[in-house]
N, C-alpha and C positions, 0 to 999 in steps of 0.2 A: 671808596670814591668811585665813580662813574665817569668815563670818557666820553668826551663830545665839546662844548665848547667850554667851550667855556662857556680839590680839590678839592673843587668839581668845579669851568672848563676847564678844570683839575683836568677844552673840546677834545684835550685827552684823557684829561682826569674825569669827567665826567664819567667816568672811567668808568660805569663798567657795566653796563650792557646794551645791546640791541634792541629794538621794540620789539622786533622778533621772539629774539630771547625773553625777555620780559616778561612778554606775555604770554610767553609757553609756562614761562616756570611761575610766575603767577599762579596758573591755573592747575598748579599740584597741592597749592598750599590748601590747607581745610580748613574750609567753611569757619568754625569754629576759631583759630589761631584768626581767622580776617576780623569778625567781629571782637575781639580780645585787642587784636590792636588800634581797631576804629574806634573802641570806647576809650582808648588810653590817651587817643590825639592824632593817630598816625593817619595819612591822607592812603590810602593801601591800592589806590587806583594806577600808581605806579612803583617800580622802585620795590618788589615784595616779591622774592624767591625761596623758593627752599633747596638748601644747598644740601651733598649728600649726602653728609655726617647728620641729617635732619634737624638741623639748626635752619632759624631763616634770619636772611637779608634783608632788612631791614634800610630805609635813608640813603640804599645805596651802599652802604658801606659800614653796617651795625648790625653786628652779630649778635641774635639774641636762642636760645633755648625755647621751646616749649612751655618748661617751666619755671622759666624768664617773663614769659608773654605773661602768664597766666597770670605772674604776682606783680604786674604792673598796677602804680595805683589810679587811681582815680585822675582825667583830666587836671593839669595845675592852671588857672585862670593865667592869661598870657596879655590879655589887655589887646585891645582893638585899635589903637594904633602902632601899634610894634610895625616895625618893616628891618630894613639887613644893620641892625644894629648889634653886638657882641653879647653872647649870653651863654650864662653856666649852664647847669643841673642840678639840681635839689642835691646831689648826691658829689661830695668833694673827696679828695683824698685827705685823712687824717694826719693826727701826731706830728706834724710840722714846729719845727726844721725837721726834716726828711730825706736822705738817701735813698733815691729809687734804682734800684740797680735792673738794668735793660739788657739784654741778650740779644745776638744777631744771629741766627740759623750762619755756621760757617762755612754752609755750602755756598753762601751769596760771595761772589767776586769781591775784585779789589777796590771797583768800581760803586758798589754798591756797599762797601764796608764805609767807605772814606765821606758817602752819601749821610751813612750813617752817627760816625763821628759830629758831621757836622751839623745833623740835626741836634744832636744832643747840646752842642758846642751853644746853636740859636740859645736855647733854655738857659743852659749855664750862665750867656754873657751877661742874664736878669737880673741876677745878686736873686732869684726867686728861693722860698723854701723850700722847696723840692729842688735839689741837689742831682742831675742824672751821671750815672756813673756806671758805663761799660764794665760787663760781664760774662765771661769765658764760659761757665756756668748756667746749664738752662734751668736746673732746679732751686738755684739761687737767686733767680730774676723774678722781681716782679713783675717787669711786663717783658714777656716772651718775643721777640719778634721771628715769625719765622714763615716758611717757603711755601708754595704749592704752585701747582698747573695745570692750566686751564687753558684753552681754545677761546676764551670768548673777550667781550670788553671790560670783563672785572679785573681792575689793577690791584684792589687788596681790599683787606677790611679789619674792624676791631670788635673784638669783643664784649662792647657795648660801655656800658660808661662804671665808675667807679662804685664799687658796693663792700660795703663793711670798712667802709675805712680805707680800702686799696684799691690802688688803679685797675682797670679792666686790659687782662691777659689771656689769649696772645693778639697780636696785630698779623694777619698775614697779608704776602705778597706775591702776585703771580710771577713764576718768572718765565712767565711766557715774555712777556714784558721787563721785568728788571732779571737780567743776564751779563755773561761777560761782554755779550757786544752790542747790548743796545744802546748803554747808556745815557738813558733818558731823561731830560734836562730836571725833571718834577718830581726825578728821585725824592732828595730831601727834602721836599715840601710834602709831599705824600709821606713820609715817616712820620716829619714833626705832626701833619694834620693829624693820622693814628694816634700819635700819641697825645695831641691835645684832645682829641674823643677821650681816650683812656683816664684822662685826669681831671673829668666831666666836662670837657667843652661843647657848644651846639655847634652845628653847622651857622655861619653868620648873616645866611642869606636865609635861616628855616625857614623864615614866613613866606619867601617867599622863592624858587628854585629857579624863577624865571630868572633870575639877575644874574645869576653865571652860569645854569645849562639852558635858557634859552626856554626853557617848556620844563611844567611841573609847577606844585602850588605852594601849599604850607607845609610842611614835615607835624607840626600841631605839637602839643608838650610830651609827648613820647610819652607818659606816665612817669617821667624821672623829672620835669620843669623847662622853662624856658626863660631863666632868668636877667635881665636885663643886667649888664654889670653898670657900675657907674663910671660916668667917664667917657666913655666909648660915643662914637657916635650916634645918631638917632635917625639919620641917612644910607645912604648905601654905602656900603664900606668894601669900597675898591681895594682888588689885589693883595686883599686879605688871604693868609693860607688856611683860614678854616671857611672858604664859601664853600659853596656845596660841589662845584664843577670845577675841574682844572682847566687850564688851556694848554699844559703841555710845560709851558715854563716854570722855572724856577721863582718863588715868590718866597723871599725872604721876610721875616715879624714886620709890618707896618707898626707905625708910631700907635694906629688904636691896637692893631694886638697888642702890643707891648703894655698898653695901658689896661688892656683887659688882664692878662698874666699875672704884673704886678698887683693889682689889685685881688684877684680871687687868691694868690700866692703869695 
């Protein structure tokens, strides 16, 4: 997620970087990886870094491989009136009913444990088939949540979205930003957001980025879809926790996530 206004104005969640930045780290990615992601959907004129484990960022907040990019498939047709209504990915998580068991790096405080709980707690109150259930165990989680640090306006990211059946792991978090004493009100909406990436959610504003950071275009079908769910609005869907920007506050499931959820789950 990306910091600025309003994650993402996740105008904090927009979380997560500078034009500055951006456009330095832009400008390491090769040639090759830019055109791999323009044919797949992605808008690459913002929002595209390479991080230093040589992974790139991806939407702001989607970690993909090299050989991730590469086997992205072809554009999925998204339809020409789409605007910030709720949409999957070609790509769900399998074998439902489901127990996903989720892990928190136990170096994150008390603060940000209890953050934790209660994103998970969101999901649960669904009666959804995926079932999330805390794990002490990081080789026994399917999705990893865990730490790093950084200097800049990246709050966290995910591992892009669900493939073979299983959620996409790990989700990390700066804790330059989430520590024992910032306590940041967008904690657990930033997790749940991670975690609805991970279990193929879009961003809800993809088409369009202006509607919660203010600047930016279409995110396009990534190569994994941009599926409309049914039900959901066909409007802007306010204060949703999967738009693309935070503002800093806590946003709890709106009655269309909840509609989106239930339905793909």
């Amino acid at each position: 997620m990306r910091k600025m206004y309003a994650t993402c104005s996740m105008a904090i969640l927009c979380a997560m970087f500078s034009c500055q930045e951006q456009e330095s780290a832009k400008n390491e990615v090769p040639n090759d990886v830019v055109v791999q992601l323009s044919k797949a959907g992605f808008d690459t004129s913002e929002g595209l870094s390479l991080r230093p484990d040589g992974k790139f960022l991806v939407e702001y907040d989607i970690l993909l491989s090299k050989e991730q990019i590469a086997s992205l498939a072809e554009p999925v047709s998204i339809g020409a009136s789409a605007d910030e209504e709720h949409y999957r990915t070609t790509n769900l998580v399998t074998g439902t009913p489901r127990t996903i068991y989720v892990y928190m790096d136990a170096g994150f405080g008390t603060y940000m444990q209890t953050a934790f709980t209660t994103a998970l707690s969101r999901y649960n109150a669904l009666g959804l088939t995926l079932n999330f259930q805390k794990t002490t165990s990081a080789s026994a989680a399917d999705i990893q949540i865990l730490s790093f640090y950084e200097v800049s306006s990246t709050l966290g990211f995910s591992a892009g979205f669900p493939s073979g059946g299983d959620p996409a792991s790990p989700i990390q978090l700066n804790t330059y930003y989430y520590n024992n004493s910032s306590q940041r009100a967008d904690a657990t909406t930033v997790i749940a957001h991670e975690i609805g990436h991970a279990i193929g959610l879009r961003h809800t504003d993809y088409m369009s980025r202006r509607y919660s950071c203010g600047t930016g275009g279409s995110e396009g079908s990534a190569g994994v879809g941009a599926i409309h769910i049914s039900g959901t609005p066909t409007g802007p869907s306010a204060n949703s926790y999967m738009l693309a920007c935070s503002s800093g506050a806590d946003r709890p499931f709106t009655t269309a996530d909840k509609t989106a959820l239930t339905t793909v789950y």
